[in-house]
C-alpha positions as CSV (number, residue, x, y, z in Angstrom):
1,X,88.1,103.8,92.2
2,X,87.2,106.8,94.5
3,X,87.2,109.8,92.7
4,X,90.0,112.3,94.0
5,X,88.9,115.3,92.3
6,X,86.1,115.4,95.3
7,X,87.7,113.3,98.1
8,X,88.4,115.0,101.2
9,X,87.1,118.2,99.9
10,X,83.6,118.6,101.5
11,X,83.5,121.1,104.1
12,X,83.9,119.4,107.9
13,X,84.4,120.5,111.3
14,X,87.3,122.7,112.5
15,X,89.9,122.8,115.0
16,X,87.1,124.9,117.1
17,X,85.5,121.3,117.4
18,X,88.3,119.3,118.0
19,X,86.1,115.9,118.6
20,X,83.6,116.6,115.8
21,X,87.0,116.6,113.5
22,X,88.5,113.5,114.9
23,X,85.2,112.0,114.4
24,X,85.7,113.4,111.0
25,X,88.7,112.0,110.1
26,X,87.6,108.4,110.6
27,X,85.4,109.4,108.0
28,X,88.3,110.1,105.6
29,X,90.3,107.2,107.0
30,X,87.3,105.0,105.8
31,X,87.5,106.8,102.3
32,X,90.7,106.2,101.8
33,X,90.7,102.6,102.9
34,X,88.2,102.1,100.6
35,X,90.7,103.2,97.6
36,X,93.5,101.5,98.7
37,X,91.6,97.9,98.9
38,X,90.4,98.7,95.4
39,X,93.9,98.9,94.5
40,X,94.7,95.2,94.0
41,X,91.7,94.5,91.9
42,X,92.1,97.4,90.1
43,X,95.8,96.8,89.4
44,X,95.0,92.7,88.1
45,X,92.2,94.4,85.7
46,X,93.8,97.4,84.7
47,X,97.9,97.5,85.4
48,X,99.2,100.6,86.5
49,X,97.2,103.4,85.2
50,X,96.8,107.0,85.8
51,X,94.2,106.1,88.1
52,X,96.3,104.2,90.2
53,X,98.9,106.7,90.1
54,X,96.5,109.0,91.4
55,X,95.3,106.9,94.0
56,X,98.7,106.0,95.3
57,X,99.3,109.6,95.6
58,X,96.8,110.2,97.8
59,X,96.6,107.0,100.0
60,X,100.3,107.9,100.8
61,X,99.6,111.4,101.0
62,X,96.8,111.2,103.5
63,X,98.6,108.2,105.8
64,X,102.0,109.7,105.5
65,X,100.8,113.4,107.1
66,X,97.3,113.5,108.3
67,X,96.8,109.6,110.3
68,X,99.7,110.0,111.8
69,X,99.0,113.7,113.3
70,X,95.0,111.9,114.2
71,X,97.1,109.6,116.3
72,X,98.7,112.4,117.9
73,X,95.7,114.7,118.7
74,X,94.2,111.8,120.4
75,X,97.5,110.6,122.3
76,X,98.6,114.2,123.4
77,X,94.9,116.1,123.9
78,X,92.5,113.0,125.0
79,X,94.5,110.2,126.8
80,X,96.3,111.9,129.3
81,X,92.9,114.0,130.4
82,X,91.0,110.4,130.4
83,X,93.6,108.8,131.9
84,X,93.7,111.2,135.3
85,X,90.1,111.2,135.6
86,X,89.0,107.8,134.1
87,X,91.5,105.4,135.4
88,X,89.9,102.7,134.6
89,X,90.2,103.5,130.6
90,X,94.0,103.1,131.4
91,X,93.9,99.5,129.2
92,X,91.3,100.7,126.9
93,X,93.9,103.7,125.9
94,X,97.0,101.6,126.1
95,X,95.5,99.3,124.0
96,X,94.3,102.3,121.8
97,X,97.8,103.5,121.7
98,X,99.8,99.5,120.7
99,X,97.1,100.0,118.0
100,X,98.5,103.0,116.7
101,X,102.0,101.9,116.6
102,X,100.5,98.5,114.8
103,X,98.7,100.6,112.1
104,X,101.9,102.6,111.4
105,X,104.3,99.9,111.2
106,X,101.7,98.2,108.6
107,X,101.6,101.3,106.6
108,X,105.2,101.6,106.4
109,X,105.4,98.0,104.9
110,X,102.4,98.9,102.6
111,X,103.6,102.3,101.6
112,X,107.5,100.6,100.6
113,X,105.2,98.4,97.8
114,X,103.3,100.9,96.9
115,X,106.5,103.6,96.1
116,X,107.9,100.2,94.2
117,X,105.0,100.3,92.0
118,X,104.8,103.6,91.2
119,X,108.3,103.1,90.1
120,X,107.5,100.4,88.2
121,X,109.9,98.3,90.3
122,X,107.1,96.0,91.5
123,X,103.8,94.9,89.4
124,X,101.5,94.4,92.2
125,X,100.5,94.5,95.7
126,X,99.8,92.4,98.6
127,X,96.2,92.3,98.8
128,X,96.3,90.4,102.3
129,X,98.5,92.9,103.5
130,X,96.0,95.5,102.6
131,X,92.9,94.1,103.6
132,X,94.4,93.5,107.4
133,X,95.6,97.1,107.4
134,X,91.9,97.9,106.5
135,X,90.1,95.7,108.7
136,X,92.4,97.1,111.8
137,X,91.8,100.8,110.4
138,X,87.8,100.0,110.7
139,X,87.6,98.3,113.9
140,X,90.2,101.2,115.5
141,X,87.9,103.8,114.5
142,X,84.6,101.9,115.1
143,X,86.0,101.6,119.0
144,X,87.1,105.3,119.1
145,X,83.8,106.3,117.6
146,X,82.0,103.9,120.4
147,X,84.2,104.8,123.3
148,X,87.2,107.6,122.8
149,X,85.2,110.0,121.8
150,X,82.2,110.0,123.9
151,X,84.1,109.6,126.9
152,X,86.5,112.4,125.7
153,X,82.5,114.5,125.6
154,X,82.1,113.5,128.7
155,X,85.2,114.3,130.2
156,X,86.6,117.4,129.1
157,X,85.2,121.0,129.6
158,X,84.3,123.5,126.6
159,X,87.6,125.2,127.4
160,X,89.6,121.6,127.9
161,X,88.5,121.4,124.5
162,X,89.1,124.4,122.9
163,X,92.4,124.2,124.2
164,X,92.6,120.9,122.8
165,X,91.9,122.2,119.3
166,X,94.6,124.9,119.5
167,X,97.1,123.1,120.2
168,X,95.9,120.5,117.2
169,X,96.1,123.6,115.0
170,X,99.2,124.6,116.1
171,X,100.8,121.2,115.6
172,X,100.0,121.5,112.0
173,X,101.5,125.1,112.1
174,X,105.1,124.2,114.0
């Protein structure tokens, strides 16, 4: 299991770098992917331990607030700038976006088992379910990483961009 004493802690970039944190994020998505397909396993050795308690905590925690406002930032701050000046990304970022909506609506299904365990209401959880959140997760960010967010650095200005990262920070704020 990932430790959560140190996950997520290590100093990253800021709102002043809006693409250097979404860039971030994927790196956290990763992390906790990586903890919630240890779950299963962890669960058949183990049961339902404080570890897994823990972890739960901070799957849900982390894909109930912060992936949800990462779909956001890129929906509201990079597709509508890439989509007036790079029309031709128009099925890239609508494909983009039916991914987002796809990874939620997994993550609600996964995050209803995973509130049954920690109540003790269920004894285990779908591994298959998981692992096909975790694949989509990883191949989402891998094409962001490839092609979002380069043609985002390509396509918006300093200030486009620093705009961009107040209004992420101000998202969090309201």
């Amino acid at each position: 299991m990932i430790n959560l004493d140190t996950l997520g802690r290590e100093p990253g970039p800021s709102f002043d770098e809006p693409l250097a944190m979404l860039l971030a994020c994927h790196d956290k998505i990763r992390r906790f992917c990586d903890q919630l397909e240890a779950l299963p396993g962890h669960i058949a050795s183990r049961g339902v331990d404080e570890a897994v308690q823990g972890s739960i905590d901070g799957v849900m925690r982390y894909f109930d607030q912060a992936g949800p406002q990462h779909h956001s930032d890129e929906e509201e701050e990079l597709f509508p700038i890439l989509l007036e000046r790079v029309p031709e990304a128009a099925p890239r970022l609508e494909r983009l976006a039916s991914e987002h909506g796809y990874l939620q609506s997994c993550w609600n299904e996964i995050r209803d088992d995973l509130l049954a365990l920690k109540k003790g209401e269920l004894e285990a959880v779908n591994p298959t379910e998981i692992g096909e959140f975790v694949r989509m997760y990883r191949e989402h960010a891998e094409i962001e990483e490839q092609w979002l967010i380069p043609t985002a650095e390509r396509t918006l200005s300093a200030d486009e961009q620093r705009a961009a990262g107040e209004r992420m920070a101000a998202r969090r704020q309201g």
